[in-house]
Every structure is written in C-alpha cells, then in structure tokens.
PyMOL commands that place a pseudoatom at each C-alpha (Angstrom):
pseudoatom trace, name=CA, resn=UNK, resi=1, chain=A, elem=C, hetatm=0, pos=[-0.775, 7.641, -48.820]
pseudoatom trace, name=CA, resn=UNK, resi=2, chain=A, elem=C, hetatm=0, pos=[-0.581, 8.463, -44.986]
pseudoatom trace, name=CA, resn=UNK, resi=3, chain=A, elem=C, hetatm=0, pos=[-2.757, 6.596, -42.491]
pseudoatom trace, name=CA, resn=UNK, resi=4, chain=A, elem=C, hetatm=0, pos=[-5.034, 9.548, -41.978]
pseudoatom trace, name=CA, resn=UNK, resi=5, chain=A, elem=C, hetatm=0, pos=[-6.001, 8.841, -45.526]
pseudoatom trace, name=CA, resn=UNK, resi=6, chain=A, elem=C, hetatm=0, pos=[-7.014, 5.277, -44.921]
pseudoatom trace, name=CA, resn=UNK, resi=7, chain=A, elem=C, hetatm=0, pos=[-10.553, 3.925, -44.634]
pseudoatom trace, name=CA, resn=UNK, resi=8, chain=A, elem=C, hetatm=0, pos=[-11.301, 2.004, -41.707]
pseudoatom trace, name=CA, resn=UNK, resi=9, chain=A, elem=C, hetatm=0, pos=[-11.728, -1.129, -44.014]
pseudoatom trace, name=CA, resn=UNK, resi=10, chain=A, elem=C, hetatm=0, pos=[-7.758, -0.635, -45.151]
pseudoatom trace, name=CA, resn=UNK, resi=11, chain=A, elem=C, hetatm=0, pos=[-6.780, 0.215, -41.906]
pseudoatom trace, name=CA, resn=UNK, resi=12, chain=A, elem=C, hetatm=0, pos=[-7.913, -3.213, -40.459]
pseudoatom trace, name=CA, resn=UNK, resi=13, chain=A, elem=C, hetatm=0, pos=[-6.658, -5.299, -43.381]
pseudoatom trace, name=CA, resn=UNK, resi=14, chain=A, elem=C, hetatm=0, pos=[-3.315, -6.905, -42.496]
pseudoatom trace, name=CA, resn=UNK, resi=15, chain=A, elem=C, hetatm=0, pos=[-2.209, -6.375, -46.184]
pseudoatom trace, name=CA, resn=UNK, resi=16, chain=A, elem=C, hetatm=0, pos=[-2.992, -3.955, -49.031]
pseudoatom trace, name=CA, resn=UNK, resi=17, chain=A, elem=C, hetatm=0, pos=[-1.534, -4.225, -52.671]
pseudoatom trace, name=CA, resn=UNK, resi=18, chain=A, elem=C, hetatm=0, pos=[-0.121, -0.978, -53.508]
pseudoatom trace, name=CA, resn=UNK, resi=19, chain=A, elem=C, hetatm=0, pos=[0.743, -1.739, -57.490]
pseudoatom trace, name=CA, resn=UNK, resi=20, chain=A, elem=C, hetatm=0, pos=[-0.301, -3.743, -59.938]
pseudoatom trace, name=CA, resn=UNK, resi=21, chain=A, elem=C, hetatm=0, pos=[-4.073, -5.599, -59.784]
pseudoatom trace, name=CA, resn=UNK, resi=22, chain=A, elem=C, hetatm=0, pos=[-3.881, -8.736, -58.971]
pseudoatom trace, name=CA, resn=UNK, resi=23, chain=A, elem=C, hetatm=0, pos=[-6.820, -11.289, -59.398]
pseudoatom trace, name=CA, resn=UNK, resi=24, chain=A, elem=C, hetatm=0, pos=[-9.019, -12.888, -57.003]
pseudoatom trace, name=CA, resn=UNK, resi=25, chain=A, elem=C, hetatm=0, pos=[-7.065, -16.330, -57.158]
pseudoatom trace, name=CA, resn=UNK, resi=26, chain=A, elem=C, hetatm=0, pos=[-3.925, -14.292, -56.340]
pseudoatom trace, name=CA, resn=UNK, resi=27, chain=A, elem=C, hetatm=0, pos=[-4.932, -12.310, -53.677]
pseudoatom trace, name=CA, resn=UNK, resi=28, chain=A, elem=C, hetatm=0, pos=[-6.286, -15.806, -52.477]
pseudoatom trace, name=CA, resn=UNK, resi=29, chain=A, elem=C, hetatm=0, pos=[-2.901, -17.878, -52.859]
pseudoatom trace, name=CA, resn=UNK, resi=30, chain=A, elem=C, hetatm=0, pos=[-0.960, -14.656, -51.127]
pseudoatom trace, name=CA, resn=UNK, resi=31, chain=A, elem=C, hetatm=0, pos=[-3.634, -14.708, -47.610]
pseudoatom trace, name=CA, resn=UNK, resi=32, chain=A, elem=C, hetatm=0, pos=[-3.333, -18.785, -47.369]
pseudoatom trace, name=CA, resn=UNK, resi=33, chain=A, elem=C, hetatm=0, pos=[0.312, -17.916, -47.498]
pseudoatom trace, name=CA, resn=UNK, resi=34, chain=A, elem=C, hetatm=0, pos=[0.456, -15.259, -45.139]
pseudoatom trace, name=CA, resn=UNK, resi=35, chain=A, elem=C, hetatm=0, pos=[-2.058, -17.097, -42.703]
pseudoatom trace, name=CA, resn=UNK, resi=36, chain=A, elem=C, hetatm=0, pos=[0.248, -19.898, -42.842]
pseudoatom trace, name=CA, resn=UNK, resi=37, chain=A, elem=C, hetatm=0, pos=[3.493, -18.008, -42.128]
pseudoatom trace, name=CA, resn=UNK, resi=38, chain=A, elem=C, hetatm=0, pos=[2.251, -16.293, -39.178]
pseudoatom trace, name=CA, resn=UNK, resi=39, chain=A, elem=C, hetatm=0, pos=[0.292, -19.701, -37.590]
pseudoatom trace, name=CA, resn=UNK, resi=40, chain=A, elem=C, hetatm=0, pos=[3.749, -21.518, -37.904]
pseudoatom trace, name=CA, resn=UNK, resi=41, chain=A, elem=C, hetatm=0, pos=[5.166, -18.508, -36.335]
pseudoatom trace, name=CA, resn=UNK, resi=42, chain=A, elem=C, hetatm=0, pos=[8.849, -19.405, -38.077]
pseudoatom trace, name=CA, resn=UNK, resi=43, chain=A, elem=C, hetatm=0, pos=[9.468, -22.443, -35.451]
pseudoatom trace, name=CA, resn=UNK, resi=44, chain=A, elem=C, hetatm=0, pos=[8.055, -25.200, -34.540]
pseudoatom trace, name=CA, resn=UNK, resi=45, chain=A, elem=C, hetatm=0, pos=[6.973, -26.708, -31.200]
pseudoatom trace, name=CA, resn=UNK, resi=46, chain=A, elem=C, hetatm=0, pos=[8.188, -29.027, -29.372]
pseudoatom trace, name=CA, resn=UNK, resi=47, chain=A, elem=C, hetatm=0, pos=[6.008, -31.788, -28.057]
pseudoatom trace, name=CA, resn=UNK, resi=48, chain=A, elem=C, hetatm=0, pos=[5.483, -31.773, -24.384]
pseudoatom trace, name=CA, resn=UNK, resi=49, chain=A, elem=C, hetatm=0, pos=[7.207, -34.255, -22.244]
pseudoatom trace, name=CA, resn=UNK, resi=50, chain=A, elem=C, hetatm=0, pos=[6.087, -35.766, -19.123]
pseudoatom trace, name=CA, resn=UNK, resi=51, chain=A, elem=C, hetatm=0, pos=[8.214, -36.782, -16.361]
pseudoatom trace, name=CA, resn=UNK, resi=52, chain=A, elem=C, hetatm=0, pos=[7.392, -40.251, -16.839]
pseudoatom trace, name=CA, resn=UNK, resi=53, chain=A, elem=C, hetatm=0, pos=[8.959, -40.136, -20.443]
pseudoatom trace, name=CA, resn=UNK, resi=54, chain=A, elem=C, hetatm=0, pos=[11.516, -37.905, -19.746]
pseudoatom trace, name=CA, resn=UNK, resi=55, chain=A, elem=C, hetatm=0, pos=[15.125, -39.374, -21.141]
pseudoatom trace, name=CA, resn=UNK, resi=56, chain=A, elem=C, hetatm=0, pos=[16.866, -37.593, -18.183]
pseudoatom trace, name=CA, resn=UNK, resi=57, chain=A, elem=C, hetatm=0, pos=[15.558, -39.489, -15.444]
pseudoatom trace, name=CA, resn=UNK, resi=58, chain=A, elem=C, hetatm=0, pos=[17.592, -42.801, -17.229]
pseudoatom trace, name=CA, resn=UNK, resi=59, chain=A, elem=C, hetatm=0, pos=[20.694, -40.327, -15.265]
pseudoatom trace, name=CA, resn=UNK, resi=60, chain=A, elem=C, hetatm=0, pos=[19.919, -39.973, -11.841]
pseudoatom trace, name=CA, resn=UNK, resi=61, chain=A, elem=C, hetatm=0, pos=[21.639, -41.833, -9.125]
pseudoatom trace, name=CA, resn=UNK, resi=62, chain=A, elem=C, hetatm=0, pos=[20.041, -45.206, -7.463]
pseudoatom trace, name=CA, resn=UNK, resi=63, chain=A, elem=C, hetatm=0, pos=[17.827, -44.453, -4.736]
pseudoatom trace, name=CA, resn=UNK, resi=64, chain=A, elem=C, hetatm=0, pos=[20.165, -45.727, -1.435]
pseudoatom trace, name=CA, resn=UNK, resi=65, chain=A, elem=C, hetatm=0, pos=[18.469, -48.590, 0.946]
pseudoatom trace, name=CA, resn=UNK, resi=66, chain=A, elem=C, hetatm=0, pos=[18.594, -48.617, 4.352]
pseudoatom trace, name=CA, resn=UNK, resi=67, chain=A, elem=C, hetatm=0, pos=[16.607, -47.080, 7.095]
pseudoatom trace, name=CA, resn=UNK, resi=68, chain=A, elem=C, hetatm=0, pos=[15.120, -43.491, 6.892]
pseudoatom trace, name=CA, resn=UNK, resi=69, chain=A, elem=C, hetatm=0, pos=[16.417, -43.860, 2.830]
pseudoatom trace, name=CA, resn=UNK, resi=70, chain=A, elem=C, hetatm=0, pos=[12.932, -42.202, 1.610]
pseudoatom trace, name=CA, resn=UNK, resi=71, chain=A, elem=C, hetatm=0, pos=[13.959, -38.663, 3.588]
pseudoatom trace, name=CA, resn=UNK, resi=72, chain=A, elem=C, hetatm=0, pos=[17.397, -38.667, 1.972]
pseudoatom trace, name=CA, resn=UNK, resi=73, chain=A, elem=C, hetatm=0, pos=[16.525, -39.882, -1.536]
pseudoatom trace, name=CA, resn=UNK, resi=74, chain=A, elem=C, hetatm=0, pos=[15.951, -36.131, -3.438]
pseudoatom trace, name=CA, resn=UNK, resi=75, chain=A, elem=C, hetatm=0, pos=[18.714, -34.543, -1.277]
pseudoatom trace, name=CA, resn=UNK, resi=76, chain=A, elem=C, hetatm=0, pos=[21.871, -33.319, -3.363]
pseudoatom trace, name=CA, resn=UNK, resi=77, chain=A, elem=C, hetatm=0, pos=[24.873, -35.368, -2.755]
for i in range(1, 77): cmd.bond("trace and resi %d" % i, "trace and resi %d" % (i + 1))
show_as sticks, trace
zoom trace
C-alpha cells in the first residue's frame, strides 16, 4: 500500500498493524509501550546542578588576602 492510498486517519496514526488482528487489549499494551519508549527518549536526564552544589567548586584555589585581592580573585593564574 503506497501513501497515496492512505486515509487521512492512517496517515496521522504513528502506527498501523499490517498482519494479523490483534485485540483491543493488545493494541492497548503496544501504544503504552510505544508512548513510553519515545517519552524516555532512550536516556535519561540528568538532574540539574546549581553552582552552589556543584562538586567542582570543592577544586578551585583559595581566594588570596591582601589588598585589592577581590579584583584578582577570578583571574587565571
């Protein structure tokens, strides 16, 4: 069947069963399935960190003392 055959009711399902007639409960358990595959999207996310929480900031150097040490304290050493 090409897709000039199609009605526009198959042509905006996002499956079709092409053998075989399955029951209602099937076609059910195959769409909470399918909805569930394509939500999770194969991966899954990563919470969001905020800098406040953020592990890396245990790494950065000591910020210096001394006069003027606020202008200096982000600057790459």
């Amino acid at each position: 069947m090409s897709v000039e055959e199609l009605t526009p009711q198959e042509r905006r399902a996002l499956f079709r069963v092409v053998r075989g007639e399955p029951t209602d409960e099937e076609l059910a358990a195959l769409t909470v399935v399918l909805a569930a595959a394509a939500s999770a999207g194969g991966a899954k996310e990563q919470p969001v960190r905020d800098r406040w929480s953020d592990p890396t900031a245990q790494f950065r150097r000591p910020i210096q003392v001394g006069p003027d040490a606020w202008r200096t304290a982000f600057w790459p050493r």
